[in-house]
N, C-alpha and C positions, 0 to 999 in steps of 0.2 A: 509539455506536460506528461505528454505517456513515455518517453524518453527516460527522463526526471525518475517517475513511478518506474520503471522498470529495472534503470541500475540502481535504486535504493532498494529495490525487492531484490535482487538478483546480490547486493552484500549482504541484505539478513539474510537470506537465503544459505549462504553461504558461511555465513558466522554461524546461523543456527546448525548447519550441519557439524560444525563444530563445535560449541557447547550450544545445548538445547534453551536455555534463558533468554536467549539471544532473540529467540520470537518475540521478546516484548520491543525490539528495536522495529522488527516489522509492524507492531503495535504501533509504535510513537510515530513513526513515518506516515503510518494511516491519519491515526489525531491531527499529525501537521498539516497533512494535503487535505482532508477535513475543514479543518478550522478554517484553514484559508478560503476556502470555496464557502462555506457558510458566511464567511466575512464580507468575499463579493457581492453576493446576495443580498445582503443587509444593507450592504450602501446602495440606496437607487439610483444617483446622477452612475456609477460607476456600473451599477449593473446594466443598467440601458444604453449606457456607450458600449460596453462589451456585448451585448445584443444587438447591435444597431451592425458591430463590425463582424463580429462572427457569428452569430445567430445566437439561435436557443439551446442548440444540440451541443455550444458550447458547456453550458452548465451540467447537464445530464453526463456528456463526458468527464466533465471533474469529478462529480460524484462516483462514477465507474473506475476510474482511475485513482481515487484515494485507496480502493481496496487493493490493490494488486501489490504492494510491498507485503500488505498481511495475510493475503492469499497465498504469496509464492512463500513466505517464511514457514505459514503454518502447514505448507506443503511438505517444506524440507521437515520439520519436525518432526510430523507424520512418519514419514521416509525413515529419517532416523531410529525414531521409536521401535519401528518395526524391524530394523536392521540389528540394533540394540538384542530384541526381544527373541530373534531367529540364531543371532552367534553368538547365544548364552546356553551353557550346557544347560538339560535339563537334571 
């Protein structure tokens, strides 16, 4: 899971340093590791076997782990922006 989350954060990341747009892919990877984990949720038989095997702290980490594509994207963009902002004459 954090694996997963981290080389999709780490190619927006990446694409966004090179055109800035590209943080909406860090966007969409959030919504997909999102959805899915609200999805587990939702089903009980499936939620309570995944509790039963890896605990509680399972879900709490999905939910942390959805944001880190769009953390690390909107990091680079940041980055960029400011990179942009500094090697423009004035």
């Amino acid at each position: 899971m954090w694996v997963a989350a981290i080389i999709s954060g780490l190619a927006a990341s990446a694409l966004t340093l090179w055109k800035k747009w590209f943080l909406l892919l860090g966007v969409a990877f959030s919504a997909l590791y999102l959805i899915t984990t609200v999805e587990l949720t939702s089903d009980k038989n499936l939620a309570l076997a995944i509790i039963t095997e890896q605990g509680r702290l399972y879900f709490i980490q999905s939910y942390i782990t959805s944001l880190v594509p769009v953390f690390m994207a909107a990091t680079s963009f940041l980055y960029a922006r400011k990179k942009n902002r500094t090697a423009a004459p004035n």
